[in-house]
N, C-alpha and C positions, 0 to 999 in steps of 0.2 A: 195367495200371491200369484199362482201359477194362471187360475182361474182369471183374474186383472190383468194379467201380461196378456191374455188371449182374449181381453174384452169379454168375458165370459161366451165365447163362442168354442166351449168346450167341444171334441169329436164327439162325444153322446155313442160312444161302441166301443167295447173293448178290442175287438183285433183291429179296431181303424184306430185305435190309441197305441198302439203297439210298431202298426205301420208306419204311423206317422214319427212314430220314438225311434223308429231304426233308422228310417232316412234320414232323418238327426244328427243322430250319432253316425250313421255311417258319412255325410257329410264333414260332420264336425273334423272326424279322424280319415279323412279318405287321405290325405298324404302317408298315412302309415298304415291303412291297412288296404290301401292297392298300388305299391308301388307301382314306378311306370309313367310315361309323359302319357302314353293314350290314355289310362285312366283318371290318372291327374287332370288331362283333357276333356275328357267327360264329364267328371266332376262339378268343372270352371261350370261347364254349358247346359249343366244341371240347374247350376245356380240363378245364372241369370234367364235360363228359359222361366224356371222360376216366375221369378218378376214378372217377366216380360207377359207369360200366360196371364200370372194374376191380374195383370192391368187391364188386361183382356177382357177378363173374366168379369171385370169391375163396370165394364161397360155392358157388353153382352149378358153376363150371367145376371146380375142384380141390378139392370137397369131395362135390358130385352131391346139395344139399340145393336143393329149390326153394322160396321165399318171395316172397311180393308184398309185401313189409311194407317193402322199401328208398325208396317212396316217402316213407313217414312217417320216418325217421330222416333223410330227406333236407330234408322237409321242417321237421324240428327245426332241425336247422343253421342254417336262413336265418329260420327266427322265432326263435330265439336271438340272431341278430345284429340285427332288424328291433326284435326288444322291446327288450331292452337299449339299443341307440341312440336308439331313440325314448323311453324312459323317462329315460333319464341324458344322453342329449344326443350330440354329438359330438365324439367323445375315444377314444382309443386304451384307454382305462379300459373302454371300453363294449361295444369291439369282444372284449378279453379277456374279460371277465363272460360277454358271449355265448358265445362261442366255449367259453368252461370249462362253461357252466351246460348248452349242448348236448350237449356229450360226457358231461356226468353222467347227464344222463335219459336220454340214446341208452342209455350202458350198465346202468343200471335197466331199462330196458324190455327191450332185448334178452335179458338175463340172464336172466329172468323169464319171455319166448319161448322161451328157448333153454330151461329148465331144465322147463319146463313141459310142454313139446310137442315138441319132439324125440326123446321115446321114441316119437311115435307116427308110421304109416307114411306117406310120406312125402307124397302127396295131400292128406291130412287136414292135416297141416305146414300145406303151401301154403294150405288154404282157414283154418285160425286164422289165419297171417298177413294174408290177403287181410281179413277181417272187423274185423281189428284195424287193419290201414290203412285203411277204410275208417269205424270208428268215430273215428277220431282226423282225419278230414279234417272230418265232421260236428260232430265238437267245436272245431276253429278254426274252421269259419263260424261256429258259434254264442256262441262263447267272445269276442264282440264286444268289451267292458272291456279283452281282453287282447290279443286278438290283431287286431283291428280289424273282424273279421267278414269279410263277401264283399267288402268294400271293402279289407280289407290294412290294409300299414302303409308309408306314406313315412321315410324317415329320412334324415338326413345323416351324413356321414363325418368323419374327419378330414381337416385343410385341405388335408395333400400328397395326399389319394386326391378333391379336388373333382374335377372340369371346370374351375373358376375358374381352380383354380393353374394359373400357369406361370414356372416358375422360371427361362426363357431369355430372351429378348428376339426372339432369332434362331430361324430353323427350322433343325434338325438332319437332316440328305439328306432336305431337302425337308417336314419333318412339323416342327410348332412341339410341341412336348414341352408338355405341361401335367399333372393330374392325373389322366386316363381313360384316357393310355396309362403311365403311373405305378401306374395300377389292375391293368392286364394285364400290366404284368410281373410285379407282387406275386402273382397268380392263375398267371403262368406258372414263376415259383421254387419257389411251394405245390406243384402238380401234377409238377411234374418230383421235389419232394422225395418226393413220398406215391407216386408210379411207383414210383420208387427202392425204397421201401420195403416195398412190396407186392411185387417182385420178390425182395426178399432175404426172406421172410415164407416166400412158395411154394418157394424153391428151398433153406431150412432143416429140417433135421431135420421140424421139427413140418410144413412144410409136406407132405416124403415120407409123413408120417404120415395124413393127410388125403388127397393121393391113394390112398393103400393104402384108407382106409376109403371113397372113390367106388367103387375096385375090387371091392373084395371086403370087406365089414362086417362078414362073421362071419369071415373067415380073421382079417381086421385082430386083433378082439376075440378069439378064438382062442389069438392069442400074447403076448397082454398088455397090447393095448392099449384104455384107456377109452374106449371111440367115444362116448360121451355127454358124456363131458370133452372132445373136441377138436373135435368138432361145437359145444358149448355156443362154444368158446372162440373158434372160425370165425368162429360166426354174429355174437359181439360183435365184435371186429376189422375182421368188414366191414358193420356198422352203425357203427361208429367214422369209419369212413371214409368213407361214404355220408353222413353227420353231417357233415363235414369240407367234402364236396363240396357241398351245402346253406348251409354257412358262406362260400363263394366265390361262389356264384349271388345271394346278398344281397349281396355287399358289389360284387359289378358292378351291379348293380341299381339297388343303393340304394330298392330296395322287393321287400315279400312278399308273397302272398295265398294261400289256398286254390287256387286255380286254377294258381297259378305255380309251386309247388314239392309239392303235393299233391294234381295232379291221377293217375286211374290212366294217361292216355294219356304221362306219362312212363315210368312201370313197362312199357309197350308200345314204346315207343321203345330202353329200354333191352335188355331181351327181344331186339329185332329185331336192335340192334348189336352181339351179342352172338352171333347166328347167325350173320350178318354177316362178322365179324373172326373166330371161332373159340373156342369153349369151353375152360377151361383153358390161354388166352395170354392175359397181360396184354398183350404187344403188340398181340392181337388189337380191344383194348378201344379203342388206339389209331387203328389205320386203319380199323376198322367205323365209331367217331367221325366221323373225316373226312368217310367215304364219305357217310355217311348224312345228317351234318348238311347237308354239301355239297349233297347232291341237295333234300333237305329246303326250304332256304334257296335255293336257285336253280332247281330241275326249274319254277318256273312261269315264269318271266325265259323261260328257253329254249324252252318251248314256245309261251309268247307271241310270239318270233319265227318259228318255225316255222308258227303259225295265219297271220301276214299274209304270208311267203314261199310259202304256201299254198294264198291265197285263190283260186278260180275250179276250184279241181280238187273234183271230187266227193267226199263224205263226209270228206276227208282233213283240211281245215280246224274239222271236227265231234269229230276224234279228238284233233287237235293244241290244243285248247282249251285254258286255262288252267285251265279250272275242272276241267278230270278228271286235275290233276296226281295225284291219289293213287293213280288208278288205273294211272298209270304209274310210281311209284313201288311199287304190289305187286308190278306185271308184272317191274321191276330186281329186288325182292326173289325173287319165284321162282327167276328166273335165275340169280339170285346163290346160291341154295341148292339150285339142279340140279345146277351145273357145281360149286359148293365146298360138300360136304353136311357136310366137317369145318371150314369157313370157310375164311378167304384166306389166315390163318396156316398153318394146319395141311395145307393141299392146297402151299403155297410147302415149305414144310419136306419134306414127304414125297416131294418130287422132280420133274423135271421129268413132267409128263403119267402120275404114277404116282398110282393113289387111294392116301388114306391107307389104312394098315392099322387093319386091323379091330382091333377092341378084345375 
């Protein structure tokens, strides 16, 4: 049963089976066993980085097409839900509008990327996507009427997705249930379903067919198959879904702006989790997520403690600073791509202390 839900794309390791079981469960139960809005806030941005890597990943990792252009369909998603709610109010009516009116333009636009510039090699790809992400962020700041400009859009939800509600009286092991953990489960059933799905995508026929053409492009076309067809077909699928994960980051929000869902330092964030976890695993998309956000969201907490257990010893309290958390989040990322040049997926699978094989 378990083997079928996962498309039989079983982990193939016992401690990547075990990683993959705790992120799980510690997802499933993060309202009760980390209280708190900041980790409750983490949590949310676990989930849909989530998504949003694996769609990523759907293109990049098991197709070998690079695009910078998933910020903008990500960003669709969440002014799909931001306009709609703010224009028609809050209703479940509004959240649907959005949500349908995003996935129409994700799949116009992408089509249109894909049909356009996918014959050409693959650099060239990258920088029209990149130019067209970046025309379409300059058009929601400027598109003010609609999209609110640099200042966004506030919206409200429906009443079960408020904060207000709560539909208990009593706390439930310790946490009073209301609508913002009502909100992260709806985000945590989405993501587990669109996982799902993305799994059974890569490990079908059309998936096999798309890794052959990362392999080898001309053997793929060779024997019959349309590599511009299935590249085209890719590229929509996973702006679909990077669409999808844009649609989730708004409705935790409950606001969008330019900066928030269309910035390029997401497209770098994702990039990063993406070496991270492992190219060509959707699990990978999963615990690069974790790792990344995790450090992200707490690497300055921890070195803020570090600076004052610190203090009086030379230069050491000057490294352990808060303020050069970044620099110590490259320094994890180096290491992290020393020791895992195939990611933490792909080095766990390939055997205890054995590099993956070559490709």
């Amino acid at each position: 049963m378990l083997s079928r839900l996962l498309s039989h794309d079983l982990p193939r390791n016992q401690l990547l089976t075990l990683i993959l079981l705790a992120i799980f469960v510690g997802l499933a139960l993060a309202p009760f066993l980390f209280p708190g809005v900041k980790a409750l806030n983490v949590a949310a941005k676990v989930l849909i980085f989530v998504v949003l890597v694996a769609a990523f990943d759907l293109l990049l990792g098991y197709t070998g097409i690079v695009s910078f252009a998933h910020t903008m369909f990500f960003g669709i998603g969440a002014y799909g839900i931001a306009i709609a709610s703010s224009r028609m109010g809050a209703g479940w009516d509004a959240l649907a509008v959005g949500v349908g009116g995003a996935l129409i333009l994700s799949l116009l636009l992408s089509l249109a990327i894909g049909l356009f510039s996918l014959r050409v090699r693959a650099i060239f790809f990258a920088m029209i996507t990149l130019a067209v992400a970046a025309a379409f962020q300059t058009l929601a700041s400027q598109l003010s009427d609609l999209t609110g400009g640099e200042d966004g859009l506030t919206f409200r939800l429906p009443e079960l997705l408020s904060p207000s509600f709560e539909p208990f009286e009593t706390e439930f092991l310790g946490v009073l249930i209301d609508g913002k953990i009502i909100t992260y489960y709806l985000l945590f059933v989405v993501a587990v379903l669109l996982v799902l799905a993305m799994l059974r995508i890569v490990n079908s026929p059309f998936g096999r067919v798309l890794q052959a053409i990362r392999e080898n492009e001309f053997r793929a076309e060779a024997i019959g198959y349309r590599v511009v067809v299935y590249r085209t077909l890719s590229s929509v699928l996973s702006a679909l879904f990077a669409t999808l994960a844009g649609c989730m980051l708004a409705i935790w929000l409950r606001y969008n702006g330019p900066d928030t869902s269309l910035s390029f330092e997401i497209m770098i964030d994702v990039l990063l989790i993406v070496v991270i976890g492992g190219m060509g695993t959707i699990y990978g998309a999963a615990i690069g997520s974790v790792l990344f956000l995790i450090a992200q969201s707490y690497l300055q907490d921890l070195l803020r403690l570090g600076h004052e257990a610190s203090a009086g010893i030379p230069l050491l309290p000057q490294l352990l600073s808060p303020d050069r958390w970044l620099l110590w989040l490259g320094l994890l990322f180096v290491l992290s791509v020393y020791y895992f040049p195939a990611g933490i997926v792909g080095r766990l699978r390939a055997g205890r202390g054995k590099p993956p094989a070559a490709r």
